[in-house]
N, C-alpha and C positions, 0 to 999 in steps of 0.2 A: 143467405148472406144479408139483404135488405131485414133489417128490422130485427134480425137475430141477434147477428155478428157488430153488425154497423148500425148506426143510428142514421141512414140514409134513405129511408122513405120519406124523411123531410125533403132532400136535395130533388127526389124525384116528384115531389108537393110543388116545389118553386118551379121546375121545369113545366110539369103538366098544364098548370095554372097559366104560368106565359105562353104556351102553345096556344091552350083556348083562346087566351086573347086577342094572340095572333090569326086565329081564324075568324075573327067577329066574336066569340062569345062569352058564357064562364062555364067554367065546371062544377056542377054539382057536386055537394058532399057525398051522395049518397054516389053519384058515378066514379068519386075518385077512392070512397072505400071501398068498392067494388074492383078495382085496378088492382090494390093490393094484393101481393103473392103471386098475377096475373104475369100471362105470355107479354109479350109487346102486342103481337097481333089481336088479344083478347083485349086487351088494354085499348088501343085502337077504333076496335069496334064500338067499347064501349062510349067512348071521347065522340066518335061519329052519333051515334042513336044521343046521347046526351045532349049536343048541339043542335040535332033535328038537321044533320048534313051527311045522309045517307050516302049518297054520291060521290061525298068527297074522298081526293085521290089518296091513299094510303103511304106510298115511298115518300113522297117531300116528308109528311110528316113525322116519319120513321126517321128520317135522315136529319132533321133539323133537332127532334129531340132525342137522337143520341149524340151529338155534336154537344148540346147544350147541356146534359149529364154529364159527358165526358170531361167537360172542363168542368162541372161543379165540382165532380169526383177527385180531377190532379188536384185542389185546391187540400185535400185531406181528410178523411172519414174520422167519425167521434164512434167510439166503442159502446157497446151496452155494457150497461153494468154487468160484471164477472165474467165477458167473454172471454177478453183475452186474459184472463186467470187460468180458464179451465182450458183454451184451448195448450195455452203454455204445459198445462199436468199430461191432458191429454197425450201431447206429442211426448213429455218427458217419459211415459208412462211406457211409450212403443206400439198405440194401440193406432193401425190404421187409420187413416182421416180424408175424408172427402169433402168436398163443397159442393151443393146441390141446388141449383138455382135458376131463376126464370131468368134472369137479366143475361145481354147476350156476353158473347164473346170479348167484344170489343171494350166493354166499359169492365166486364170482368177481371180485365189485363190492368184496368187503370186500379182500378180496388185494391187488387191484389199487393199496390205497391204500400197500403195501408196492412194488410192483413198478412200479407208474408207468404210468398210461394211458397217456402219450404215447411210451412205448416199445412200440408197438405199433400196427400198423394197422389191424390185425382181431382180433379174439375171436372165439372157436368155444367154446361151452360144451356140456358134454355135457346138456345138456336143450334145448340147441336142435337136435338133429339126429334122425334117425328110427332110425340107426341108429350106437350109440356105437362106440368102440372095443372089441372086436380088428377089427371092420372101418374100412375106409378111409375110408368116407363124411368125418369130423372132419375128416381130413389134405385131399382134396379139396375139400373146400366148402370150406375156408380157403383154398388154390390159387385157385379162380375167385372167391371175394371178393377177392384180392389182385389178377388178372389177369393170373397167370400159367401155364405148365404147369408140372403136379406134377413133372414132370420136371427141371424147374433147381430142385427147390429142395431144401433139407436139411432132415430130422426130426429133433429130438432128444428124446430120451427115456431115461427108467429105468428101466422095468416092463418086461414078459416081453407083456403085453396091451399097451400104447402101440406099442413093439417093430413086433410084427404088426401090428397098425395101418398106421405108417409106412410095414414091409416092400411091403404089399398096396395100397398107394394108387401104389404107381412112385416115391418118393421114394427122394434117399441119402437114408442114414440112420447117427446117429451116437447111440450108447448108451454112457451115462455111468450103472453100476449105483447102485441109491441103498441101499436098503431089502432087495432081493434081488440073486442075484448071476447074472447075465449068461451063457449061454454061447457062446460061440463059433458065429456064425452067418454063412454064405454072402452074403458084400453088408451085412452090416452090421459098418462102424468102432467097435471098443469101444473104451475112455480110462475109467481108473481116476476123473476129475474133469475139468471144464472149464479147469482151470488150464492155460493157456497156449494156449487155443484161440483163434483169431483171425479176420479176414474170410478170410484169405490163407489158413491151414489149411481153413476151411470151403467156398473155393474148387476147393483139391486131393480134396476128396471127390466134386465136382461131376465134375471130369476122372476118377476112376478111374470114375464113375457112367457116363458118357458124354461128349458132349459138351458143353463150356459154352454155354452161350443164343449166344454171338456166331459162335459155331464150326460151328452147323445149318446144313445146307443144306435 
């Protein structure tokens, strides 16, 4: 969602950034590109070790910056270029769809009201799984909500964590960089933007992957 779908790694840059300061400090570049694609809880840790406030208590500041996401988020998300193109074909097309994401529940409900519930079959939020991204767990539990193998279906993603995610679940996978910059990985398609991605390109990844679903013996 973050950085694929929406152009809302920024909104979560404004909040971060005001947390820090709310605690005494600032945030480092390199701790808040590290955040990206991240759990909350991973996020977290990393805001504590960047501050040099190991000790510091966890809930308040869970609580305060999903409060203050949540209202940047009703305010209205900005699209990446050719999301909502391709998710629009996507769904005209018939072809299952899921949303796979580290951000929780709660602000995913606010998002949603930019990105459209019924463009989607299922949600995976990253506080409903035991184990978030860089592991696989998100990518497949949306798989078997959907009823299908991981295997016919395609990941997309921003993040360098999402990325791994998708790689380790047996997904294609297609990396469109948002925020940080992508490099060059074995079995994973990069694309500077979604602009001109379609069911029919999203199909040809499934064949460099393997077999299409109809093509299994």
């Amino acid at each position: 969602m973050d950085g694929t779908l929406v152009d809302s790694e920024k909104v979560w840059e404004v909040a971060l950034h005001e947390l820090a300061a709310r605690a005494g400090g600032t945030l480092s570049p390199a701790a808040r590109h590290a955040m990206i694609g991240s759990s909350m809880g991973a996020s977290m840790r990393i805001l504590r070790e960047d501050l040099g406030q190991p000790d510091r208590p966890e809930a308040p500041d869970v609580e305060w910056l999903t409060d203050r996401v949540f209202e940047l988020f009703a305010g209205g998300l900005v699209w990446r270029p050719g999301a909502l193109e391709l998710l629009h074909a996507v769904r005209a097309s018939g072809l299952p769809t899921a949303l796979v994401t580290s951000t929780g529940r709660r602000l995913v409900e606010v998002a949603l009201d930019t990105l459209g519930r019924e463009n989607f079959d299922v949600v995976v939020c990253g506080d409903e799984v035991a184990l978030p991204k860089p592991d696989p767990e998100p990518y497949r539990t949306a798989a078997t909500l959907l009823g299908v193998a991981i295997e016919d279906c395609v990941a997309i993603e921003d993040s360098p964590t999402g990325v791994a995610s998708a790689i380790a679940s047996g997904a294609a996978v297609l990396a469109v960089p948002s925020e940080l910059e992508l490099p060059a990985t074995d079995g994973v398609h990069l694309r500077s933007s979604l602009v001109g991605v379609d069911p029919a390109y999203l199909a040809s990844l499934l064949i460099s992957h393997g077999l299409l679903p109809t093509e299994r013996t």
